[in-house]
C-alpha positions as CSV (number, residue, x, y, z in Angstrom):
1,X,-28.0,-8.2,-5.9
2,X,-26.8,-8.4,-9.4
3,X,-23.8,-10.4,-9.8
4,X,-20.7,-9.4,-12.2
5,X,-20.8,-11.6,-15.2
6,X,-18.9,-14.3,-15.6
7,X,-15.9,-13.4,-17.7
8,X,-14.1,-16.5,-20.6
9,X,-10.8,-16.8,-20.0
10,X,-8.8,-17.1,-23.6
11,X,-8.4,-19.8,-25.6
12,X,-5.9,-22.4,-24.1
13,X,-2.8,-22.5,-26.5
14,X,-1.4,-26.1,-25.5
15,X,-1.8,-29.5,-25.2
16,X,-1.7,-29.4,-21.2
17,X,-3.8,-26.5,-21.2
18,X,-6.5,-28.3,-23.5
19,X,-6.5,-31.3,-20.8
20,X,-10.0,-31.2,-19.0
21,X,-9.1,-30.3,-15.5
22,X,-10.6,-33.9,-13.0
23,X,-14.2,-32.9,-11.7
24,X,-13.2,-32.2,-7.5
25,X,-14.1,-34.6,-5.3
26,X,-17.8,-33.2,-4.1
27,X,-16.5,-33.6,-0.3
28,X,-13.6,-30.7,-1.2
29,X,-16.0,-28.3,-2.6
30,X,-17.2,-25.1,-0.9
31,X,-20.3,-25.4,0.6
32,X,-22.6,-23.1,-0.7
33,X,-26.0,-24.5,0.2
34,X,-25.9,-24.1,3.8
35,X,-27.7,-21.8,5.1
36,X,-27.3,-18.8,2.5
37,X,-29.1,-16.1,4.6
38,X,-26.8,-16.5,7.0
39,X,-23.9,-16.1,4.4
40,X,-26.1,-12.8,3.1
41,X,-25.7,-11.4,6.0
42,X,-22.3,-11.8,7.4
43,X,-21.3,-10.4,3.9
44,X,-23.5,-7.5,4.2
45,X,-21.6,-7.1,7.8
46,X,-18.0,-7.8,6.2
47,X,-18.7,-4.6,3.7
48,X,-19.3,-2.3,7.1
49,X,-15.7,-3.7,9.3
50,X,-13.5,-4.3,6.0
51,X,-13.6,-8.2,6.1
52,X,-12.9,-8.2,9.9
53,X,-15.4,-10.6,12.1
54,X,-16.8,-8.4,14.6
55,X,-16.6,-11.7,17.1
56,X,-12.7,-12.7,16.6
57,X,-11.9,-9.3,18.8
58,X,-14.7,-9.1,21.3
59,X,-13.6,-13.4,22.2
60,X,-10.3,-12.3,22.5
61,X,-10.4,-9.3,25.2
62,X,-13.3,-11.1,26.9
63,X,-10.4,-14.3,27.3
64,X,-8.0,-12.2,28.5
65,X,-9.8,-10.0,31.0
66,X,-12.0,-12.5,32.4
67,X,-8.8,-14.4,33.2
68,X,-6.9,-11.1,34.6
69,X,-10.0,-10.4,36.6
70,X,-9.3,-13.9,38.4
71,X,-5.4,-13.2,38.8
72,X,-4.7,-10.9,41.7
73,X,-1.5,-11.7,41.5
74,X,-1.0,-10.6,38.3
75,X,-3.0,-7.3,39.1
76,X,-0.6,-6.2,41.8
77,X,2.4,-7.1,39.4
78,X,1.0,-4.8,37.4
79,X,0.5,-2.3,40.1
80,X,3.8,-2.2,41.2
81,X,5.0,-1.7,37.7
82,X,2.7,1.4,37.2
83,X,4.0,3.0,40.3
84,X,8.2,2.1,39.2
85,X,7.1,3.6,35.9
86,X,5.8,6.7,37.5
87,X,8.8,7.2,40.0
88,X,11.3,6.5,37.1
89,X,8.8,9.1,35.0
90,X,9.2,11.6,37.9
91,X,12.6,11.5,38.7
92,X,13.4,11.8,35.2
93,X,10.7,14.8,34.8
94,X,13.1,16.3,37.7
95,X,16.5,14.8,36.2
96,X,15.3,17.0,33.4
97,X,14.3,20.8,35.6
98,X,18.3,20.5,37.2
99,X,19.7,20.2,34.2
100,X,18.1,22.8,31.9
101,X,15.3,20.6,29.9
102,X,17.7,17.4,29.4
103,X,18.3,14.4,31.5
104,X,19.1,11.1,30.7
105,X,16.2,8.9,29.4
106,X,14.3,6.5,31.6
107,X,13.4,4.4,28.1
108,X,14.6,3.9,25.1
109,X,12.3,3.1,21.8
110,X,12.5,-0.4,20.1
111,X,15.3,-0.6,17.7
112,X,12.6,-0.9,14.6
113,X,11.1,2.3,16.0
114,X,12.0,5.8,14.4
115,X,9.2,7.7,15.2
116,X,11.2,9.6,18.5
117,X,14.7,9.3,16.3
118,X,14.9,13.2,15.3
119,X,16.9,15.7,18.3
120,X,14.1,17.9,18.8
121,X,12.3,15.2,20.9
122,X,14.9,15.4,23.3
123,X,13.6,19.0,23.9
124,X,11.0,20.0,26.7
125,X,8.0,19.2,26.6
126,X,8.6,16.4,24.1
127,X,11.2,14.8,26.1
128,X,8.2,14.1,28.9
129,X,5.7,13.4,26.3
130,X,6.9,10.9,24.2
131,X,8.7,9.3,27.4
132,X,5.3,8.9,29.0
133,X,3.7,7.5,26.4
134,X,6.7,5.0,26.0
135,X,6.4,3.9,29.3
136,X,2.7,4.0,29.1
137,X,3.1,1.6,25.7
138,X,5.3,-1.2,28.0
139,X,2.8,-1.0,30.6
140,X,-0.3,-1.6,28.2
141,X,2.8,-4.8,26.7
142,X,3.4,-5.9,30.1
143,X,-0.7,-5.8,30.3
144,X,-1.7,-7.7,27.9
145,X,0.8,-10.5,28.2
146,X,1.6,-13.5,30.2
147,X,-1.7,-13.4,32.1
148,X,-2.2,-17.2,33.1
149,X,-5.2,-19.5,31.1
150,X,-5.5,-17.5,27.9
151,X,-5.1,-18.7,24.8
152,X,-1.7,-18.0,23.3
153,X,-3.5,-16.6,20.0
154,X,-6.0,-14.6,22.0
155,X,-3.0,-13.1,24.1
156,X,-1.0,-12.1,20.4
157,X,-4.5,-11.0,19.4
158,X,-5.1,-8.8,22.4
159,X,-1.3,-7.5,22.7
160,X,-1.0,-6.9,18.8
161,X,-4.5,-4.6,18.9
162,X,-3.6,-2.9,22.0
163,X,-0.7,-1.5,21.1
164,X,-2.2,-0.9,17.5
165,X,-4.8,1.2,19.5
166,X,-1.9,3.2,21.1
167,X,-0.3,3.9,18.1
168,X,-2.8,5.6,17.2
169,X,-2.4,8.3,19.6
170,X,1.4,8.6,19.8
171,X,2.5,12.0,20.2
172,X,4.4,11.6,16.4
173,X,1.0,11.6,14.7
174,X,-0.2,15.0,16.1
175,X,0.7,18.5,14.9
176,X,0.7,19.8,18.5
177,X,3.0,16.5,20.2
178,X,5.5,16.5,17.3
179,X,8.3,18.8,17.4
180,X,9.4,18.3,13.9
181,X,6.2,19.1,12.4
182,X,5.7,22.4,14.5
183,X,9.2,23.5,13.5
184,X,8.0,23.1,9.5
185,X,4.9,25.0,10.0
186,X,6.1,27.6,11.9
187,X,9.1,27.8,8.8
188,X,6.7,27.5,6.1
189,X,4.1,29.7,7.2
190,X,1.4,27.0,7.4
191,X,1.8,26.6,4.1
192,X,2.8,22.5,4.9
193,X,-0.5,22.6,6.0
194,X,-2.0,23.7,2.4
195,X,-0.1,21.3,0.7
196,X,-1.3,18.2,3.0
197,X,-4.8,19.3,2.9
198,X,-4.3,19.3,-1.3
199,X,-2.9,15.9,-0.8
200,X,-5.9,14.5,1.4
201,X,-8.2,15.4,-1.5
202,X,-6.1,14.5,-4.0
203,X,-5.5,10.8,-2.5
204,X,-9.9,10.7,-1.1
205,X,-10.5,11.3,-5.0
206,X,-7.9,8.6,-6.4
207,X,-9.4,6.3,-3.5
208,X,-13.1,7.2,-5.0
209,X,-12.0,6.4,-8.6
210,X,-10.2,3.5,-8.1
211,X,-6.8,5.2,-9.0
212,X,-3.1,4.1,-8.1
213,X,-1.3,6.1,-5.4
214,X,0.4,9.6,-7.1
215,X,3.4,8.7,-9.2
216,X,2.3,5.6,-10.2
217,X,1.4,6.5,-13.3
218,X,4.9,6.9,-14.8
219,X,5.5,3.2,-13.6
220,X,4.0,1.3,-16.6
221,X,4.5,-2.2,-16.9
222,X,6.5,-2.7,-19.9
223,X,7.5,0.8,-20.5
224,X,9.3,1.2,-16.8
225,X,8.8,-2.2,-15.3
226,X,8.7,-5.5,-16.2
227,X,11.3,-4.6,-19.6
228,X,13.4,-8.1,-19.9
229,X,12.5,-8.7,-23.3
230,X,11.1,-12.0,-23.6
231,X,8.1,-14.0,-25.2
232,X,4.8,-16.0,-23.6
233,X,4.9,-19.0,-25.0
234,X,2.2,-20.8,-22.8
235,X,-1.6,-19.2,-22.4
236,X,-4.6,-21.1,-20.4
237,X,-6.7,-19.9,-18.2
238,X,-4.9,-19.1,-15.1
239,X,-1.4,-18.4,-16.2
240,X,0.8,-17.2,-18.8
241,X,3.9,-18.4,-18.9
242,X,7.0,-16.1,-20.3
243,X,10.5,-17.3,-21.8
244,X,13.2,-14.7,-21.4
245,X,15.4,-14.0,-24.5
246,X,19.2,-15.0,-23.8
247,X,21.8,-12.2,-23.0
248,X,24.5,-14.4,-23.7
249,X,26.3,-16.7,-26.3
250,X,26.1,-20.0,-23.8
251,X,23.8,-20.7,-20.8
252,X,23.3,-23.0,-18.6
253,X,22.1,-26.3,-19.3
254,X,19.4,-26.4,-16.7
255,X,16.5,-23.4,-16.9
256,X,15.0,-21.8,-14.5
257,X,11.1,-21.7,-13.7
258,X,10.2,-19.2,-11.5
259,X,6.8,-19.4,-9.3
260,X,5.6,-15.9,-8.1
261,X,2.5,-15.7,-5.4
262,X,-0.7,-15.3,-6.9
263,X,-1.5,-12.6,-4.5
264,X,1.1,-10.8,-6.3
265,X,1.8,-9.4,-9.8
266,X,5.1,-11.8,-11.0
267,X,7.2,-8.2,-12.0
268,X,7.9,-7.8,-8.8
269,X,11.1,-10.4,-9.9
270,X,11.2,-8.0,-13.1
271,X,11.4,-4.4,-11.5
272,X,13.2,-1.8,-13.4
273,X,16.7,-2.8,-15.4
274,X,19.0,-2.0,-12.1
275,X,16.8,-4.4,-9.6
276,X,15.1,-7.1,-12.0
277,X,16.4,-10.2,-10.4
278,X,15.4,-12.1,-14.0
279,X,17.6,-9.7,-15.9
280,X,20.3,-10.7,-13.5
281,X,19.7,-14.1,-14.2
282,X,20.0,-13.9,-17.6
283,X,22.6,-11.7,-18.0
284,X,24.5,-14.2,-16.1
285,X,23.7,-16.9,-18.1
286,X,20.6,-18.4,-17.3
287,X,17.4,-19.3,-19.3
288,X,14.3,-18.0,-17.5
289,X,11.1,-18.7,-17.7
290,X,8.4,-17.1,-14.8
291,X,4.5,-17.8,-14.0
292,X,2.1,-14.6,-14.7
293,X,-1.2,-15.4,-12.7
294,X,-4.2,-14.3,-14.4
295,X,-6.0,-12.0,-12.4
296,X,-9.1,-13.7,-11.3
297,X,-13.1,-12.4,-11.3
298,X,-15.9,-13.7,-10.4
299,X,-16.1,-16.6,-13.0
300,X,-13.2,-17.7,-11.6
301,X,-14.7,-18.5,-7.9
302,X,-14.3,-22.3,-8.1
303,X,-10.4,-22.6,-8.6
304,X,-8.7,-24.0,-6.2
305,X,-5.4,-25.0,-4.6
306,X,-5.2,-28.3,-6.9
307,X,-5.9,-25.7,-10.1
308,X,-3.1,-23.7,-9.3
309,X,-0.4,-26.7,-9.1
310,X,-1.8,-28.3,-12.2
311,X,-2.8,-25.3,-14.7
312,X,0.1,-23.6,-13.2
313,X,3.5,-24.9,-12.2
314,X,2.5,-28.5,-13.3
315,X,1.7,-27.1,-16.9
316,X,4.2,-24.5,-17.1
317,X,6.8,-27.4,-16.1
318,X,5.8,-29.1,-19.1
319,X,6.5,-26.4,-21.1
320,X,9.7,-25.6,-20.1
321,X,10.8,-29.7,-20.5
322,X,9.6,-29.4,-24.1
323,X,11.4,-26.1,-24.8
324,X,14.7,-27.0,-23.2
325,X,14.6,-30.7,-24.4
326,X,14.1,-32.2,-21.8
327,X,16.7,-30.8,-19.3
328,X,15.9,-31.1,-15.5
329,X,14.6,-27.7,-13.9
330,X,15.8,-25.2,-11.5
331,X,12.6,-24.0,-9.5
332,X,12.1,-21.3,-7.6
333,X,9.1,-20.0,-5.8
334,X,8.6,-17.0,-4.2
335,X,6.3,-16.1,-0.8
336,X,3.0,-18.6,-1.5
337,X,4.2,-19.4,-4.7
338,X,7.3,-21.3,-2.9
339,X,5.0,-23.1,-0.8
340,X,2.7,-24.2,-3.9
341,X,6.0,-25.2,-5.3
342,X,6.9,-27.2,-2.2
343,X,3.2,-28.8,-2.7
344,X,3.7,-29.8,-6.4
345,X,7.5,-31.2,-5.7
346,X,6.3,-33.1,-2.7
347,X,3.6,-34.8,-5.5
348,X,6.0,-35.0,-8.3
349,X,8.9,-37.2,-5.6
350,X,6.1,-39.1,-4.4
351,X,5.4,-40.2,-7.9
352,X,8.4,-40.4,-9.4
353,X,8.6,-37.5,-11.4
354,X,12.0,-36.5,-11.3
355,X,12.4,-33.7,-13.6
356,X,13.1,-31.3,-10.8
357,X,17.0,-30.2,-10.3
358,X,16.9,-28.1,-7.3
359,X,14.1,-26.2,-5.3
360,X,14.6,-22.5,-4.0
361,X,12.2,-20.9,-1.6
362,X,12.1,-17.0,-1.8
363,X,10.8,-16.0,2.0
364,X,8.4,-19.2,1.2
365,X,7.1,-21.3,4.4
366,X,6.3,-25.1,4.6
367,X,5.1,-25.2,8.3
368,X,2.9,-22.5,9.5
369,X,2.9,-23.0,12.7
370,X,4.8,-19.9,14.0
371,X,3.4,-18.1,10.8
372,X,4.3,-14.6,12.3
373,X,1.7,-11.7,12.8
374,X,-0.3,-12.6,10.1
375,X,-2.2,-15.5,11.6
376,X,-3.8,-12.9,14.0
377,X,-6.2,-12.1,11.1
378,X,-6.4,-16.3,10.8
379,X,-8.3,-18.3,13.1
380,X,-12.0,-20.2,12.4
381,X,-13.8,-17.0,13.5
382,X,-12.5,-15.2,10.8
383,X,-11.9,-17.5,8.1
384,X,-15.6,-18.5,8.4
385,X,-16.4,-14.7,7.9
386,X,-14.0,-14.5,5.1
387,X,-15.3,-17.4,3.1
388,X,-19.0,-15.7,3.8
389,X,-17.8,-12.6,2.3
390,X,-15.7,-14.4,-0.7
391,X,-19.2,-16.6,-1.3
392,X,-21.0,-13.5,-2.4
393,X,-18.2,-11.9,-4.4
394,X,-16.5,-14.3,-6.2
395,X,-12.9,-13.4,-4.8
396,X,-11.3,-11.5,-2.0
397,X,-10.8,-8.0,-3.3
398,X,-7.6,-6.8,-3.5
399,X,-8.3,-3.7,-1.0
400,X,-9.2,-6.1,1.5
401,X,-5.9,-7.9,1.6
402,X,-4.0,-4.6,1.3
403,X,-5.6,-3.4,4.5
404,X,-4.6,-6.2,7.1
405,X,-0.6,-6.0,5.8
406,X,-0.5,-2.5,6.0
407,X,-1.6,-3.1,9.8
408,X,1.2,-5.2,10.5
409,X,2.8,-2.6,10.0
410,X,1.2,0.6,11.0
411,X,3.6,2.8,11.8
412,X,5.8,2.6,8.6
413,X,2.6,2.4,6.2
414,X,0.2,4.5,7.6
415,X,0.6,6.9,10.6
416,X,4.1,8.1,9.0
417,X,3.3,8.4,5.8
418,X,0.4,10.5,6.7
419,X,2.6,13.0,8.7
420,X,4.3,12.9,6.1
421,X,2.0,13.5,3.1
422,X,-0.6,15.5,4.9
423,X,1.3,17.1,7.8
424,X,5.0,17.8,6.6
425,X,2.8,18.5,3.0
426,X,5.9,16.4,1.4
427,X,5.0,13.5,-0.8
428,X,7.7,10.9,-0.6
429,X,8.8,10.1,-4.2
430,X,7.5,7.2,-5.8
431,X,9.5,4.1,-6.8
432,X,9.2,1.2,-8.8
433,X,8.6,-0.9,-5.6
434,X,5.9,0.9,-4.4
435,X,4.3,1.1,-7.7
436,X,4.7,-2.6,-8.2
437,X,3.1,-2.3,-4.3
438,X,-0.2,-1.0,-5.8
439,X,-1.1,-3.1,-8.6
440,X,-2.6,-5.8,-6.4
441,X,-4.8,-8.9,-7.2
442,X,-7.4,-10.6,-6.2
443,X,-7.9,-14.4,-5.3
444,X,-10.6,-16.8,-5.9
445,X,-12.9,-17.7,-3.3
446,X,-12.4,-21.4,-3.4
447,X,-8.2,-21.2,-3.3
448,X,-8.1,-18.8,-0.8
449,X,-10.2,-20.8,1.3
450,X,-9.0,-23.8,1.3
451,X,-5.0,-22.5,1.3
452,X,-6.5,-20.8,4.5
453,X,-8.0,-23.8,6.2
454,X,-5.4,-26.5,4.9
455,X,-1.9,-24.2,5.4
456,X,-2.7,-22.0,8.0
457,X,-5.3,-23.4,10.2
458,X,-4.6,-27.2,9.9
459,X,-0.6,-26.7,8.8
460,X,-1.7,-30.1,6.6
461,X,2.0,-29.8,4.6
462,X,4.1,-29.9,7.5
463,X,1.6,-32.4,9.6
464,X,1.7,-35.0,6.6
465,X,-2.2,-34.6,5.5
466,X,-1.5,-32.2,2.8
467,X,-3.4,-34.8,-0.2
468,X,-2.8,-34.3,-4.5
469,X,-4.8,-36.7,-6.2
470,X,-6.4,-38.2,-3.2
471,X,-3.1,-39.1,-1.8
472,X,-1.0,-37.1,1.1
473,X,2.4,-35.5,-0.1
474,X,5.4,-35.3,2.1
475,X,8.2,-33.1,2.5
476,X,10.6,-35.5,3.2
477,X,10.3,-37.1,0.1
478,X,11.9,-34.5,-1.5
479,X,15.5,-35.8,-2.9
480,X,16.6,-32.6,-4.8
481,X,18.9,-30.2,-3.0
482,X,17.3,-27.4,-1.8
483,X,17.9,-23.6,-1.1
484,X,15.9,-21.7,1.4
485,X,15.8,-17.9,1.8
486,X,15.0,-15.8,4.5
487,X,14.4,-12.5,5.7
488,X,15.3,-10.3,8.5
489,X,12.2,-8.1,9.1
490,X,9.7,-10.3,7.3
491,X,5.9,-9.6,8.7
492,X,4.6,-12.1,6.5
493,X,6.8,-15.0,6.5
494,X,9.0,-14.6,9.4
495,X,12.8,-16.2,8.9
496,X,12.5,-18.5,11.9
497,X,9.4,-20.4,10.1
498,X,11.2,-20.5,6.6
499,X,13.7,-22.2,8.3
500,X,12.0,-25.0,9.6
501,X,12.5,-26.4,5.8
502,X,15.6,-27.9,7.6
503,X,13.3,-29.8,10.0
504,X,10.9,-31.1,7.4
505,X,13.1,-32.5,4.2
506,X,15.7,-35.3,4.4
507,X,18.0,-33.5,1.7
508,X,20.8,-31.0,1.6
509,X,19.3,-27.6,2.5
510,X,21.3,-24.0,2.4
511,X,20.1,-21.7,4.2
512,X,20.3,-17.9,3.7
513,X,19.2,-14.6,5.9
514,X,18.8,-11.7,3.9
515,X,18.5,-8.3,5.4
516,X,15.4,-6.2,4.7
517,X,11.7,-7.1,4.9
518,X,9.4,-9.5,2.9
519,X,9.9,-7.9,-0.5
520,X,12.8,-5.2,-0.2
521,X,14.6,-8.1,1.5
522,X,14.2,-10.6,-1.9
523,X,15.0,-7.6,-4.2
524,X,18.1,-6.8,-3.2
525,X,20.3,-6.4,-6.5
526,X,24.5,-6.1,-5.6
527,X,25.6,-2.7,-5.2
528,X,22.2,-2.1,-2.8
529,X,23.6,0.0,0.0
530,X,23.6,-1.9,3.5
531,X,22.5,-5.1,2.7
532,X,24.1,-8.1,4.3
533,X,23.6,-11.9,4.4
534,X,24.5,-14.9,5.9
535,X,24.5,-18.5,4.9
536,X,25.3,-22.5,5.8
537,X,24.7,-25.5,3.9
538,X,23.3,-28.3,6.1
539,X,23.8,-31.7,4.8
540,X,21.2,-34.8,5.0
541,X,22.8,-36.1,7.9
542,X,23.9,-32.9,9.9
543,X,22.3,-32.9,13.4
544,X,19.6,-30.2,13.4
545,X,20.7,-26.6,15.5
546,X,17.7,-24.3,15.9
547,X,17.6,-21.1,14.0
548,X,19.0,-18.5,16.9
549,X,21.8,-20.9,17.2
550,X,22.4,-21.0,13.9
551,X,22.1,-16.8,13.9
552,X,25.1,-16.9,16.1
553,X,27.3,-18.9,14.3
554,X,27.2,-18.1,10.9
555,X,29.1,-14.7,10.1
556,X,27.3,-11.6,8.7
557,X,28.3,-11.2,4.8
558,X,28.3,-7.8,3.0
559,X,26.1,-7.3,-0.1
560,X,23.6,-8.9,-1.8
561,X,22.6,-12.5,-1.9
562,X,21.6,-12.8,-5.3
563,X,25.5,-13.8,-6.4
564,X,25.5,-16.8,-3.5
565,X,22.4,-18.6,-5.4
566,X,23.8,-18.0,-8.9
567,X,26.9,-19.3,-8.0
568,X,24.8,-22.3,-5.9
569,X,22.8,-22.4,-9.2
570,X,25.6,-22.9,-11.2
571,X,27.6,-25.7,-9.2
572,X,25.3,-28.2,-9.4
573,X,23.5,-26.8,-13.3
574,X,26.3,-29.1,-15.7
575,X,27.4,-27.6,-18.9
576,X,26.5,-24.7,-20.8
577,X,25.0,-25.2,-24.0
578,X,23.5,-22.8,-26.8
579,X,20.8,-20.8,-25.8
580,X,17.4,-23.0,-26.3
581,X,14.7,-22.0,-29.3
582,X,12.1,-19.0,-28.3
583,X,8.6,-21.4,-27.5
584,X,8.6,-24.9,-29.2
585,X,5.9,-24.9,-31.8
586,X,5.9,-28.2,-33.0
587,X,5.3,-28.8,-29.1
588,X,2.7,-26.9,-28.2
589,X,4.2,-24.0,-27.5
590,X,4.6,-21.1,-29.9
591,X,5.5,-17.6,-28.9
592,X,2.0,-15.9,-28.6
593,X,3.5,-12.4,-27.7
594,X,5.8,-10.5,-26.1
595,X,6.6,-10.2,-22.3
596,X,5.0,-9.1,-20.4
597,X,2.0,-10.5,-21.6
598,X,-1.8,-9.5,-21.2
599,X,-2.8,-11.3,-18.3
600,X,-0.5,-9.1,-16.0
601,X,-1.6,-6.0,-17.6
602,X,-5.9,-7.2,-17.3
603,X,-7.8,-3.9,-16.0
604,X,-9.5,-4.7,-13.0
605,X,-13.5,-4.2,-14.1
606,X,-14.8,-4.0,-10.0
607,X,-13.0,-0.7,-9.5
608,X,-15.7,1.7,-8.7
């Protein structure tokens, strides 16, 4: 198989850039000699099951029902359940004959579920059918769960695919079960139905071609999104680095760097002008400056972990010190770009370097030990198939990451929006979210595998083994105050593990819990309808409450949290001075062009 070839990155433009990255230590290194066939072929079999290891599911149902075969107990637990379930079905089903088609319902929906929200469920027959199949989803819960001996991932694994599996055929995803999608054909003629089919070609040929979702189109980056004017004033081969241009007379002495994921593109901290979190932040005074991965192909296959802390926030850190003058740094990371953040200030208090003024975590985890649903798709089964498949290509492709998130959340992300686009024959309109949602990237082979192994499998940060420069880093060397944020409905980085920040550092942490999910949750500009927050400060020496303690004592707040960090920003950011130069050239670091850059607009050349 021919491979892609391998693409020069551009010219470094300063003196941290030019640095010859340190030769790895050979022991860190992928290993690619052993036994390629092997390697061939479970990449061949990753192309047929979408990156999924056809072993990780099989172990995990043979687990479980070899131990539920050897628990009779559990069996007639189970049995009596199914016969309550049917007599509380039945006497509902009669409940519902006396009084004319409605009776009072014998189980309600999850509060996250919406699919059964609309009246005309409560009608006959759908009352019955989506009752039974609630009652048939507990069961299947009840099922799966708390049988004695298995594993506690293989139980999440087998619980979390089940009731995937039953999604699938909830009454809400078929034209004949759902009320509310009768009632719109029978309105519209069928003509719902012509629409939706136009839709399904229209999305299969996008898919073919490698085109964004419709109504992306007239979300271009620097024509809709990602508009705070600004200037790159740092280039090398993994990053650019942008300085925002001051909105104000005065700022604050202390800058801000900001540290998206790389499995993201950065502008999702630069949306449109109402809900650009950087425009905020400068229009309240700040000087920004924010990390734009490079997008990475397949001659990019050998960065890893230690590549992204040094060509990334180590060298964009030097920039900013040269551009401000030296001035100590606010840094912020967001998602995995927190917790590559947390890595390099771990390395930086370990050695002394003390150029960091405060550390933020956007919905970014330390310890991944209760990592959420996400570690499903994460144990040495998988990863092993993963690296297999990475080996051949280069990179995980961005398609392949897309898929498992929208998983976690199925019913939002796939089985409603296809009722919706192909059933109801209603596109839902495109925002800037969304858009942002579609331009996705791709990671190296090497740095996804080892942030895999070291964060997710071995939790090395938060066990003390995490090493930079051959020596381990430690959370609790951190000295700098530090602001943690977290959020509500987060599927990727679930609050109750962000907060475990206050377990691992020995400094003054505030904690916040933001409503909304992973990303809607983080851009939440003021005047968003419904949001709320809530927020402590816990001091060094404060004893340690665990977070659904610390949910019941800290009072719900309206609106956004975005004014609670500027105003924690400014408190502890000194003086305001005159806005600092655009780039420093006699430093290194002349403006090369404007925001947003190149790297975030790259085309991605693997599209078919």
């Amino acid at each position: 198989m021919a491979q892609p070839p391998i693409l020069p990155g551009p010219a470094p433009s300063s003196p941290a850039a030019r640095m010859p990255a340190p030769p790895p230590a050979a022991t860190d290194l992928p290993d690619r000699s052993d036994l390629p066939l092997d390697r061939l072929v479970n990449a061949a079999l990753a192309r047929i099951t979408a990156g999924i290891s056809p072993l990780a599911l099989p172990a995990a149902y043979l687990d479980w029902g070899m131990h539920l075969a050897l628990s009779p107990g559990k069996q007639l637990e189970l049995v009596r359940k199914a016969q309550r379930k049917m007599t509380r079905f039945a006497l509902y089903a009669a409940g519902c004959a006396a009084q004319g088609g409605q009776g009072s319902t014998c189980i309600e929906p999850l509060a996250q579920d919406r699919r059964f929200s609309d009246p005309a469920w409560q009608q006959p027959p759908f009352n019955l059918i989506h009752q039974a199949f609630l009652l048939t989803q507990q069961w299947w819960h009840n099922a799966t769960t708390h049988v004695r001996g298995v594993s506690p991932h293989h139980e999440a694994v087998v619980e979390f695919t089940t009731r995937q599996i039953l999604d699938i055929f909830a009454p809400s995803n078929f034209l004949a079960t759902n009320p509310v999608a009768l009632q719109r054909t029978m309105a519209e003629h069928g003509m719902n139905l012509v629409r939706g089919f136009g839709n399904v070609i229209e999305d299969w040929q996008r898919n073919l071609l490698g085109r964004p979702p419709a109504g992306a189109e007239k979300f271009r980056v620097g024509e809709a999104l990602a508009t705070t004017p600004g200037k790159v004033v740092l280039r090398n081969r993994l990053i650019e680095l942008i300085q925002y241009a001051p909105a104000t007379d005065t700022v604050q002495a202390k800058p801000i760097l900001i540290v998206p994921a790389w499995i993201m593109k950065y502008y999702i901290l630069d949306l449109s002008a109402r809900n650009s979190l950087v425009r905020y932040l400068v229009e309240r005074g700040h000087t920004v400056f924010i990390i734009s991965w490079k997008n990475p192909d397949y001659g990019d296959r050998d960065l890893g972990f230690d590549d992204y802390r040094r060509l990334g926030v180590m060298a964009a850190l030097d920039a900013v010190s040269a551009v401000c003058g030296g001035q100590k740094v606010h840094a912020a990371g967001y998602c995995l770009g927190g917790t590559l953040l947390s890595v390099a200030a771990a390395a930086m208090a370990r050695d002394g370097d003390d150029r960091l003024a405060s550390l933020t975590l956007l919905a970014g985890q330390t310890d991944f030990s209760e990592a959420g649903e996400l570690t499903l798709f994460i144990d040495e089964n998988q990863v092993t198939f993963l690296e297999d498949m990475m080996w051949e290509q280069g990179f995980l492709d961005t398609r392949q990451m897309a898929g498992a998130f929208q998983i976690l959340r199925s019913n939002d992300l796939i089985w409603s929006r296809m009722m919706q686009d192909y059933i109801a024959g209603e596109r839902a309109p495109m925002i800037d979210l969304m858009a942002w949602n579609a331009d996705q990237t791709r990671m190296p082979y090497r740095m996804h595998s080892e942030y895999l192994r070291r964060l997710f499998l071995d939790n090395d940060l938060a066990e003390g083994r995490f090493r930079v420069d051959g020596q381990p880093v430690a959370l609790t060397d951190l000295r700098m105050p530090v602001f943690a944020v977290g959020t509500e409905w987060d599927h990727v980085a679930p609050w109750h593990s962000v907060f475990k920040i206050i377990r691992l550092t020995d400094t003054d942490v505030t904690f916040l819990l933001t409503s909304g999910g992973h990303n809607a949750g983080i851009v939440s500009e003021p005047g968003h309808d419904r949001r709320h927050f809530r927020i402590a400060h816990h001091r060094e020496h404060d004893p340690y409450i665990d977070p659904d303690r610390w949910l019941e004592q800290q009072p719900q707040q309206a609106g956004s949290w975005w004014p609670a960090w500027t105003e924690w920003l400014e408190k502890i950011g000194g003086d305001r001075i005159v806005p600092p130069p655009m780039g420093n050239a006699a430093a290194g670091y002349p403006p090369l062009a404007d925001a947003p850059g190149s790297y975030v607009r790259e085309p991605n050349p693997y599209r078919p």
